[in-house]
SEBA-581361 format. One record per residue (C-alpha): x, y, z negated; residue number from 1; residue in three letters. Coordinates in pm, 1 decimal, decimal comma, padded with zeros to 6 digits. Example, Ala and Ser with C-alpha at 12.3 -4.5 7.8 and 13.67 -1.06 7.14 Angstrom:
# residues 2
          X          Y          Z     i    aa
    01230,0   -00450,0   -00780,0     1   ALA
    01367,0   -00106,0   -00714,0     2   SER
This chain:
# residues 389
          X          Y          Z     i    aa
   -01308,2    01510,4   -00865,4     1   UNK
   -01114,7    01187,0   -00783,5     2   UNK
   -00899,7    01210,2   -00484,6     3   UNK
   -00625,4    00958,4   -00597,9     4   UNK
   -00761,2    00674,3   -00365,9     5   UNK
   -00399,7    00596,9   -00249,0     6   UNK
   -00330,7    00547,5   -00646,0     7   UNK
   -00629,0    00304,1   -00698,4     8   UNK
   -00985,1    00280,0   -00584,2     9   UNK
   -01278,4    00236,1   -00798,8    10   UNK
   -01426,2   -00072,3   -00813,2    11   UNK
   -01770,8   -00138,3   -00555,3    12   UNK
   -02082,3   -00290,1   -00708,3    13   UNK
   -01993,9   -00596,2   -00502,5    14   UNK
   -01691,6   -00685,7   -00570,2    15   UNK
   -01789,0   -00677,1   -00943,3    16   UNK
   -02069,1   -00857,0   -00922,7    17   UNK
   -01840,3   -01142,5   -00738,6    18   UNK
   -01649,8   -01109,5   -01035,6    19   UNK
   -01892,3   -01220,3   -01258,1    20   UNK
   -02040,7   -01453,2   -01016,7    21   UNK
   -01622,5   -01602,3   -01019,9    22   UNK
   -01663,4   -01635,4   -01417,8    23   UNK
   -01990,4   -01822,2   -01421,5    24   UNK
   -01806,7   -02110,7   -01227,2    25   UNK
   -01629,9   -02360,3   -01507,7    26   UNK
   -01413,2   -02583,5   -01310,5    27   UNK
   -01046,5   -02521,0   -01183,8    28   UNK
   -01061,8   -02565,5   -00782,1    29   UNK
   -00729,9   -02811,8   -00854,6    30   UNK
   -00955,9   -03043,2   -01024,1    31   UNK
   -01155,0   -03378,3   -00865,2    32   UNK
   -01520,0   -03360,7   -01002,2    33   UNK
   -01819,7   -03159,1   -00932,6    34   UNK
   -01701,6   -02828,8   -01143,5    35   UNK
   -01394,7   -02831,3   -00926,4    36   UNK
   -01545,7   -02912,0   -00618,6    37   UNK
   -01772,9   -02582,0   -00667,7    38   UNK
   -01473,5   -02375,0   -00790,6    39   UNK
   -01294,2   -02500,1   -00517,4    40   UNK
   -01593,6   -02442,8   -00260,7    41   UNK
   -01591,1   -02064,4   -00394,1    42   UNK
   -01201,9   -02053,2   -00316,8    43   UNK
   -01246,7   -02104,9    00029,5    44   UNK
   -01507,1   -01927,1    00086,3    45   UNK
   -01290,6   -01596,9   -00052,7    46   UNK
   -01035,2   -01726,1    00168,2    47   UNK
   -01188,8   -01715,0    00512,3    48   UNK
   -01335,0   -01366,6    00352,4    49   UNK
   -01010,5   -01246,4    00363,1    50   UNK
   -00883,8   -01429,9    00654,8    51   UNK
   -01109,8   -01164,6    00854,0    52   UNK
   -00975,9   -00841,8    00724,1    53   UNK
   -00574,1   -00991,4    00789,5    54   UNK
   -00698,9   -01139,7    01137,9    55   UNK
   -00564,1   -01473,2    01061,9    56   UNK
   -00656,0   -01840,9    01038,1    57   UNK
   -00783,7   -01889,6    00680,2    58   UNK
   -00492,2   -02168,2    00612,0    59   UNK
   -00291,8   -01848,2    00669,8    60   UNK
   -00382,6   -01658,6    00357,8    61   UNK
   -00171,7   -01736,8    00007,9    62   UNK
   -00318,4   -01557,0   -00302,8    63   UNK
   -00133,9   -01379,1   -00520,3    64   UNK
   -00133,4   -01163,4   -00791,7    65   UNK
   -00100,7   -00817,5   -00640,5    66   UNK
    00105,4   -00609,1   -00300,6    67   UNK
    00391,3   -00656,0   -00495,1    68   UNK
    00423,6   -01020,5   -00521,7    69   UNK
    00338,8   -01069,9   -00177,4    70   UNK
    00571,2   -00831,5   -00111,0    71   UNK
    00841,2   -01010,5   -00276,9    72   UNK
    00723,8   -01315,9   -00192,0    73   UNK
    00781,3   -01220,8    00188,6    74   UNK
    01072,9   -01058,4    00136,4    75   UNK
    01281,5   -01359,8   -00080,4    76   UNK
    01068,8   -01685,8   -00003,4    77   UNK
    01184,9   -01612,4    00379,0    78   UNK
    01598,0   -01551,5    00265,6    79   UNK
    01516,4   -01846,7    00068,7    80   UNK
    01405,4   -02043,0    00341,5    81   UNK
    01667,4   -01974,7    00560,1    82   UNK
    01935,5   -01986,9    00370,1    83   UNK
    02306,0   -01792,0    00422,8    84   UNK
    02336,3   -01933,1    00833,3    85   UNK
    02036,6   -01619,6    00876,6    86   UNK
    02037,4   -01375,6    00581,3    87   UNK
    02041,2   -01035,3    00717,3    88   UNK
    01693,0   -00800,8    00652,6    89   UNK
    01613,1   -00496,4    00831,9    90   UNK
    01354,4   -00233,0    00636,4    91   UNK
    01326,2    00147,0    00631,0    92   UNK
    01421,0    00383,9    00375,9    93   UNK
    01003,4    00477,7    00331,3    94   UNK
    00871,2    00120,2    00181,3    95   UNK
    00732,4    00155,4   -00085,1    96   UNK
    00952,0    00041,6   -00408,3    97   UNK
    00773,1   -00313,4   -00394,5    98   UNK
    00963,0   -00395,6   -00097,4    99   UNK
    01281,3   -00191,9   -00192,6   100   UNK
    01361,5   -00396,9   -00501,0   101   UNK
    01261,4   -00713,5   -00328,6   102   UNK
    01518,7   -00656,5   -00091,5   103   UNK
    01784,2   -00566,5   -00372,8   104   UNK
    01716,3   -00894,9   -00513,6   105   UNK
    01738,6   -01065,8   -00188,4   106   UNK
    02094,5   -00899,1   -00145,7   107   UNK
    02167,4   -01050,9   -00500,2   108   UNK
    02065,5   -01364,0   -00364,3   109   UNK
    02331,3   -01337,4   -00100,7   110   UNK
    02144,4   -01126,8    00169,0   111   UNK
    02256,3   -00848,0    00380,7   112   UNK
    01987,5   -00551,0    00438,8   113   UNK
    02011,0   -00260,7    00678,7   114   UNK
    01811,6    00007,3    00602,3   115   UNK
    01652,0    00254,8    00894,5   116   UNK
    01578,9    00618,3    00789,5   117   UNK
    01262,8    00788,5    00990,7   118   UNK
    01260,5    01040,7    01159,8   119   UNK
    01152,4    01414,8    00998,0   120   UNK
    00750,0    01327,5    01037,1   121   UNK
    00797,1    01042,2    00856,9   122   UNK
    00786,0    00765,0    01135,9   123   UNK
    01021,8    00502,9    01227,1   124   UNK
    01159,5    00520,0    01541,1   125   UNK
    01128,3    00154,9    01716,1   126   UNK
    01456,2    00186,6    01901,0   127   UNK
    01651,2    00236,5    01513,2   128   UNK
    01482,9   -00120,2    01462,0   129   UNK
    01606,8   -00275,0    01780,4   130   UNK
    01963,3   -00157,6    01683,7   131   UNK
    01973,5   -00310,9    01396,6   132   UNK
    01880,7   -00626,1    01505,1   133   UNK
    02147,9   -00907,1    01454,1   134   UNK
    02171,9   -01258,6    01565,2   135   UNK
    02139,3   -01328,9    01168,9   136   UNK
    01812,7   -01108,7    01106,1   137   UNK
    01542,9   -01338,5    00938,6   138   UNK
    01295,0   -01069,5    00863,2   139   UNK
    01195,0   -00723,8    00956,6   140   UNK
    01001,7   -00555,6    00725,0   141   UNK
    00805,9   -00233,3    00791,2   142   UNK
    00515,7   -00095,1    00613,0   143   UNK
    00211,7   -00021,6    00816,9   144   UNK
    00112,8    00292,5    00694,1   145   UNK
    00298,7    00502,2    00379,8   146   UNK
    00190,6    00532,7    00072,4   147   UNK
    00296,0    00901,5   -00002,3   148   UNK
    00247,6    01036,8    00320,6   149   UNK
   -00007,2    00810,6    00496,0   150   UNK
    00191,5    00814,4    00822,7   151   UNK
    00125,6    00525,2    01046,5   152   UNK
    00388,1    00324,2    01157,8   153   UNK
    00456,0    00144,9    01507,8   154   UNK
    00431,7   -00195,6    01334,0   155   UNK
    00315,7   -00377,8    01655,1   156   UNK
    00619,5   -00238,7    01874,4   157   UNK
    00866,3   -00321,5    01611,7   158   UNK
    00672,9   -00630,7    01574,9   159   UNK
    00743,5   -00765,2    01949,1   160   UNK
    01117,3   -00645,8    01934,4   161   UNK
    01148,7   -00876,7    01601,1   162   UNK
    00996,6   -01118,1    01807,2   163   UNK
    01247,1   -01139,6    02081,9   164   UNK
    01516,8   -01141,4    01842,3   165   UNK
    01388,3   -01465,0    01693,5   166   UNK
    01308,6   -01256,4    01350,9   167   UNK
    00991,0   -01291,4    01130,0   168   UNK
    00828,2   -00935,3    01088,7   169   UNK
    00676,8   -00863,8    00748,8   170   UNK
    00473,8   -00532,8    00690,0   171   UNK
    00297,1   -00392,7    00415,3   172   UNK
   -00067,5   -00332,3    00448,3   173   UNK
   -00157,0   -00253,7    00078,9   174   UNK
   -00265,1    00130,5    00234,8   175   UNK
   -00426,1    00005,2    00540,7   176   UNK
   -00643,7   -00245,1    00446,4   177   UNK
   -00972,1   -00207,1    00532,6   178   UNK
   -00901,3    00108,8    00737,9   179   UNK
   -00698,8   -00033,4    01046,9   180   UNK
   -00738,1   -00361,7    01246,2   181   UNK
   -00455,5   -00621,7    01090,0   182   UNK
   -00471,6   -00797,9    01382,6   183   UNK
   -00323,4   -00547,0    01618,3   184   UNK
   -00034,0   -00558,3    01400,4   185   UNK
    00138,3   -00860,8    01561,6   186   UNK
    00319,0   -00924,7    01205,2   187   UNK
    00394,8   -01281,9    01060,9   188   UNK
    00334,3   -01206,1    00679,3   189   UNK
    00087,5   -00922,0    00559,9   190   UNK
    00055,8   -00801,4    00208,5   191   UNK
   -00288,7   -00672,1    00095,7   192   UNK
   -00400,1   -00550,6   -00244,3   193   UNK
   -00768,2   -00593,2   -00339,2   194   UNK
   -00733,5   -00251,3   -00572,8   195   UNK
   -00682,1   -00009,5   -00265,5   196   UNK
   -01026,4   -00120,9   -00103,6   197   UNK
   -01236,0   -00144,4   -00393,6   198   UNK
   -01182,7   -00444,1   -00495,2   199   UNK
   -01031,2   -00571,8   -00886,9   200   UNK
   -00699,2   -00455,7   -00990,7   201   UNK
   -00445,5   -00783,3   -01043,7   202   UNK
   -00518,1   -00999,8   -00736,7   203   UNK
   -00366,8   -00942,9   -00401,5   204   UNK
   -00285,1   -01180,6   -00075,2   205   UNK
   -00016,2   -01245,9    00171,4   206   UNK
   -00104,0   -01366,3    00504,6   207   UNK
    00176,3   -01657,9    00620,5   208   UNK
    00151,3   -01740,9    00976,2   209   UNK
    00157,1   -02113,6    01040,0   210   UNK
    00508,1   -02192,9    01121,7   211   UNK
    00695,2   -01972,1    00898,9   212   UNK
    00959,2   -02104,8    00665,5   213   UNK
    00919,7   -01982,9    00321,4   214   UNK
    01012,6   -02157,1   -00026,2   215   UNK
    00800,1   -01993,4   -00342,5   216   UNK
    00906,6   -01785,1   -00574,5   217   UNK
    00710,7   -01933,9   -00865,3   218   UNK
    00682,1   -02312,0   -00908,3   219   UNK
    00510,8   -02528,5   -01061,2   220   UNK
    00187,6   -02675,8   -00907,0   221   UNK
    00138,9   -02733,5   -00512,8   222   UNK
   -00157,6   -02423,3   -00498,1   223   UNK
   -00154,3   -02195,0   -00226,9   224   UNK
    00038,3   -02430,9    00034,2   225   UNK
    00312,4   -02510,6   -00242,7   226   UNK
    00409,1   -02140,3   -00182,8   227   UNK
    00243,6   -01985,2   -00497,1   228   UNK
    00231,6   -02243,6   -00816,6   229   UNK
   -00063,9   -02180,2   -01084,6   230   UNK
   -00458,8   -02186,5   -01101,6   231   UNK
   -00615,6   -01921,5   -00907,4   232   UNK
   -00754,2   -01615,5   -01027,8   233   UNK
   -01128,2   -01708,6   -00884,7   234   UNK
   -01286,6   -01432,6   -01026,0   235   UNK
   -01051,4   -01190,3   -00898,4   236   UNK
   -01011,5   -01380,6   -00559,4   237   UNK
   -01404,2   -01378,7   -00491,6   238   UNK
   -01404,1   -01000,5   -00611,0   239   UNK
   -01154,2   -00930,3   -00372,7   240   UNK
   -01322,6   -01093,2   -00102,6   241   UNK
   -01620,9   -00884,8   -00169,1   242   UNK
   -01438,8   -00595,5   -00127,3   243   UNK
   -01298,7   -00752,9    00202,5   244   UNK
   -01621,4   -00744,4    00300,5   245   UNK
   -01748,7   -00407,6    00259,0   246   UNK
   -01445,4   -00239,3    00373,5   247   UNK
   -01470,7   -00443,3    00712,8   248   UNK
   -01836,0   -00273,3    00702,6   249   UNK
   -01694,0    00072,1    00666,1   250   UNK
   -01404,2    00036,5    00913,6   251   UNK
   -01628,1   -00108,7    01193,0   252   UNK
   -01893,4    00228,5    01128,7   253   UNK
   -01795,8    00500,7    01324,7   254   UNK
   -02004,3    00758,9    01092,8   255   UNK
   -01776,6    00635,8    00807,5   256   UNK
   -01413,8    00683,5    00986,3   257   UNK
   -01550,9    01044,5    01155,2   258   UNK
   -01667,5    01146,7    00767,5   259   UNK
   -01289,3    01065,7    00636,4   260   UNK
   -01151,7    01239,7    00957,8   261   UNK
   -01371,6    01565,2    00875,7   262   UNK
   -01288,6    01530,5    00469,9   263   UNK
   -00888,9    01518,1    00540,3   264   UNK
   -00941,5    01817,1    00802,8   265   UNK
   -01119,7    02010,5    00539,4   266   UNK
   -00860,5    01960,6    00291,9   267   UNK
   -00601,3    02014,3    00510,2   268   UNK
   -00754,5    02388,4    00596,7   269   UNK
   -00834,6    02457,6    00259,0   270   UNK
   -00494,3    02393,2    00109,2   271   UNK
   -00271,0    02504,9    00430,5   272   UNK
   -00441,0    02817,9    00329,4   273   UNK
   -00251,3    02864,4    00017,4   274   UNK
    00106,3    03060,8    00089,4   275   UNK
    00367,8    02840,7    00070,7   276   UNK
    00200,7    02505,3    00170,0   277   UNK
    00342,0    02263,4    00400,9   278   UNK
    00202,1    01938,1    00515,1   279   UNK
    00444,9    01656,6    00494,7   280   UNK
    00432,5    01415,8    00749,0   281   UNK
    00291,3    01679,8    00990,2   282   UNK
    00297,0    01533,6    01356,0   283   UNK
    00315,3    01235,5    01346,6   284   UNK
   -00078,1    00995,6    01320,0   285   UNK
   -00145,3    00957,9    00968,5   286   UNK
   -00457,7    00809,9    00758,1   287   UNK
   -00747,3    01037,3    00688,7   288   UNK
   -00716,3    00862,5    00344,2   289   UNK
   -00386,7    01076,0    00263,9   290   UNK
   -00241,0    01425,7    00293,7   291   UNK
    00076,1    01490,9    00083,2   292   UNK
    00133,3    01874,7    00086,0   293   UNK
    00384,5    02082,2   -00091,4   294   UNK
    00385,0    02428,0   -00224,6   295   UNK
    00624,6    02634,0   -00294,9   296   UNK
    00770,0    02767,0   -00591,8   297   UNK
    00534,7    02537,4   -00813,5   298   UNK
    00603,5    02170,7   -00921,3   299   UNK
    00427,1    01918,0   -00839,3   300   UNK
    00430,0    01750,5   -01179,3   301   UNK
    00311,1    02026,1   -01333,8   302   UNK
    00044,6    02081,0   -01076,7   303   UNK
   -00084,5    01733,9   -01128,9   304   UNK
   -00091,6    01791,4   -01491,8   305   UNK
   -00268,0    02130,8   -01484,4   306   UNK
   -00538,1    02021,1   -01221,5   307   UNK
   -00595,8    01695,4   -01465,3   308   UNK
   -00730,5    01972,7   -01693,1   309   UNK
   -00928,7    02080,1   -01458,8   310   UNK
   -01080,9    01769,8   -01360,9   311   UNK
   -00929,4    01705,6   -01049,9   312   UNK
   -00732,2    01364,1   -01020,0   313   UNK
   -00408,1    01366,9   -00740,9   314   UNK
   -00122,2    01261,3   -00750,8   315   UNK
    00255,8    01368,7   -00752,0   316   UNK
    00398,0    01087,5   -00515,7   317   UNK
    00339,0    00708,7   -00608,4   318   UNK
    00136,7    00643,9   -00910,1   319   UNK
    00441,2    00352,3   -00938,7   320   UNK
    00692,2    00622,9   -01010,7   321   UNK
    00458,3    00897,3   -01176,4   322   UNK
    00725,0    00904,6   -01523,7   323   UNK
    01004,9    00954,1   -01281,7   324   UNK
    01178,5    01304,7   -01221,7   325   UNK
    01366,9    01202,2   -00948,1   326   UNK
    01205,0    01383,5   -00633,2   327   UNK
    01008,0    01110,6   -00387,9   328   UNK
    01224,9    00879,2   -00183,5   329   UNK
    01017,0    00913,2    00092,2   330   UNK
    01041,2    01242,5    00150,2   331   UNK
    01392,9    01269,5    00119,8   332   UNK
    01431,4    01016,3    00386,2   333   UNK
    01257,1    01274,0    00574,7   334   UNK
    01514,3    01570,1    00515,4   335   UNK
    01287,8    01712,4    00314,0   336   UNK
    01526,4    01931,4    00040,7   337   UNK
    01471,5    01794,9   -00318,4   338   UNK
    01334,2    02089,9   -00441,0   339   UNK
    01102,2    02127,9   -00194,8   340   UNK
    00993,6    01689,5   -00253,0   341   UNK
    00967,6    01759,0   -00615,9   342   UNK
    00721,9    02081,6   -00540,7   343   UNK
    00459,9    01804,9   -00308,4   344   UNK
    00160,4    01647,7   -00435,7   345   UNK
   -00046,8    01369,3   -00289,6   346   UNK
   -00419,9    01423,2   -00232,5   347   UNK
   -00649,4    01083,7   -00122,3   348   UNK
   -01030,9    01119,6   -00078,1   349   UNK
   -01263,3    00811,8   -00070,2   350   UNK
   -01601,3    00685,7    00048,8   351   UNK
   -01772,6    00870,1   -00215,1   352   UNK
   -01543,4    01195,9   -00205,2   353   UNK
   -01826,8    01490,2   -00078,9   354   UNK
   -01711,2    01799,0    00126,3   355   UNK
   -01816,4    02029,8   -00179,7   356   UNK
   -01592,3    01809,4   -00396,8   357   UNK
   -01318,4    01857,7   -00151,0   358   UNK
   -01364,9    02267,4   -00148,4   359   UNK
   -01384,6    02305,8   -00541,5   360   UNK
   -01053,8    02060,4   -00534,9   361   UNK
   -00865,6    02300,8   -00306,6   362   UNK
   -01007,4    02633,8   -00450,7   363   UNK
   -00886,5    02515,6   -00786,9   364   UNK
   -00542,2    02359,9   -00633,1   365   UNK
   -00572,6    02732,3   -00476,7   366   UNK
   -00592,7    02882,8   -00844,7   367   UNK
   -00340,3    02641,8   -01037,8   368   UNK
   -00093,2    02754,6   -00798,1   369   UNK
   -00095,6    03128,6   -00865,2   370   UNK
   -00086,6    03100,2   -01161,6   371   UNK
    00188,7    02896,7   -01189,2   372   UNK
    00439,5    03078,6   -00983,4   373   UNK
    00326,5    03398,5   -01174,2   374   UNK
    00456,0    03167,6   -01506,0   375   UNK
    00773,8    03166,9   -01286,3   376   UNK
    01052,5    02834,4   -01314,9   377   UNK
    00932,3    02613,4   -01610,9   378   UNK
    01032,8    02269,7   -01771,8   379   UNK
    00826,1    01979,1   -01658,6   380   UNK
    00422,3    01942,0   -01848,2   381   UNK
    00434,3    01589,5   -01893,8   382   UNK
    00227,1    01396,2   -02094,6   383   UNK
    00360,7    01155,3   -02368,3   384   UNK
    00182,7    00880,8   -02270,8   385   UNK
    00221,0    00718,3   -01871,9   386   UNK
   -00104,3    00779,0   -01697,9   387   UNK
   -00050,9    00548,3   -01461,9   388   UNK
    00099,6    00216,5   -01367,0   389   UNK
């Protein structure tokens, strides 16, 4: 029973049959001949692919390797554009790490960065963003919907106030691609990973708006606008695009988003039903994709663990942090008490996730967690080996 969709999505039968269309084709799309011309052809193709899903021009999209090099990318190619006259960031205490450490570096490299805290749901309020604004703000970066929680985020609000203050507004997509319109989000850069909707793990884009300043992070060749140096990844590029593709199919069917709606409702009864259970993030519009719940008494670790054995795949928190007893970051920019953080677990159905999967998920979730607190307080059941990464 896989309902770690927030974690990583399984790969469609498109997307990996782009793949292997991607290494059939010989020629590097740099090159001036007839294999390069088709390799290049095939490039484009994924590009304007993509271009859809971000809303954009397809001269707008840069490939990369992943969410978290556009991330960074975004984050440090615009302080590096603009050098110390405008180097002053505004993000939230929520982003996911990605974004976090690109800003750290960005500091190192001589920026300042305010950092807004949400409010107890989980959501950002726009008015936190607006007074943080400084004549010296270069970029605002807010993620479009969390990771942990799945709370969506006023990114097109915040979006027009960056705008007035003659900032660039950056959000992170990687959750919301291929689940909400991109082009309501009114952002200049826009980080997608192909692995979240299906597509192949290790390829990811960032969406540049023409106009905005930005030197690369890694040089070398003039790919990707001079932004991104190196020979594309075609095979994970076209894969992606594939994925692009059938995820636009999904969002645009209404059967599809109602299905999700009705899966996250069922889970949400099932498991509220357990004593001790609290939705976090409750209140405030969230993806159907995501429900992060904690119980009391029981952590969440440990419940991950134990349901593993069971069959059932969640998550405690980001997979990115999964070796990490710290409690979540997220929550406890909520107010949520550490002990309380460490107790949550993350629970993300997919397209293929049934409603009988769902009720034999929470009925064993249901199970785990008597037991447990009849075990009483107990060290961590970690494995010695990272599951994931």
């Amino acid at each position: 029973m896989y309902l770690d969709h927030a974690a990583t999505s399984p790969v469609c039968q498109e997307a990996a049959d782009a793949v292997l269309r991607g290494l059939s084709i010989t020629g590097n799309p740099s090159s001036r001949h007839a294999a390069g011309d088709a390799a290049a052809e095939a490039l484009e193709g994924a590009r304007g692919q993509l271009a859809l899903m971000l809303g954009c021009p397809a001269d707008d999209v840069v490939f990369t390797s992943g969410g978290s090099e556009a991330d960074a990318l975004a984050v440090c190619g615009t302080v590096l554009a603009a050098g110390p006259a405008r180097s002053h960031i505004v993000t939230t205490a929520i982003e996911h790490s990605a974004v976090l450490e690109a800003c750290r570096l960005a500091r190192e490299l001589g920026a300042e960065i305010t950092v807004v805290r949400p409010d107890p749901s989980g959501r950002i309020d726009p008015e936190d963003i607006r007074r943080a604004l400084r004549p010296r703000t270069v970029l605002v970066s807010v993620m479009h919907a969390n990771n942990e929680t799945g709370v969506i985020q006023p990114v097109s609000e915040i979006a027009a106030l960056a705008r007035s203050a003659g900032a660039l507004m950056h959000t992170d997509a990687v959750q919301t691609a291929g689940k909400l319109d991109l082009a309501t989000t009114g952002a200049d850069l826009i980080s997608v990973s192909a692995h979240k909707f299906y597509g192949p793990k290790g390829v990811g884009a960032l969406k540049v708006a023409a106009g905005v300043r930005m030197a690369p992070l890694i040089r070398g060749g003039s790919q990707e606008r001079g932004l991104r140096a190196g020979t594309e990844n075609l095979p994970g590029v076209m894969g992606m695009a594939a994925a692009a593709a059938v995820a636009l199919r999904h969002m645009g069917d209404p059967d599809s988003r109602s299905r999700m709606r009705s899966l996250r409702t069922r889970l949400t009864d099932e498991l509220t039903s357990i004593p001790g259970a609290r939705v976090n993030g409750d209140g405030a519009p969230c993806l159907p994709e995501t429900l992060n719940i904690s119980f009391d008494g029981v952590r969440g670790d440990t419940l991950v663990d134990v349901l593993a054995a069971h069959g059932v795949c969640v998550s405690a928190g980001s997979a990115c942090h999964s070796e990490s007893d710290e409690p979540s970051h997220v929550l406890t920019a909520m107010g949520i008490p550490p002990e309380r953080a460490r107790s949550s677990v993350r629970f993300s159905p997919g397209r293929t996730t049934t409603a009988e999967s769902v009720t034999r998920a929470a009925r064993d979730t249901a199970t785990v967690v008597s037991r447990l607190r009849l075990l009483g307080p107990a060290p961590t059941l970690r494995p010695t080996a990272a599951r994931e990464t």
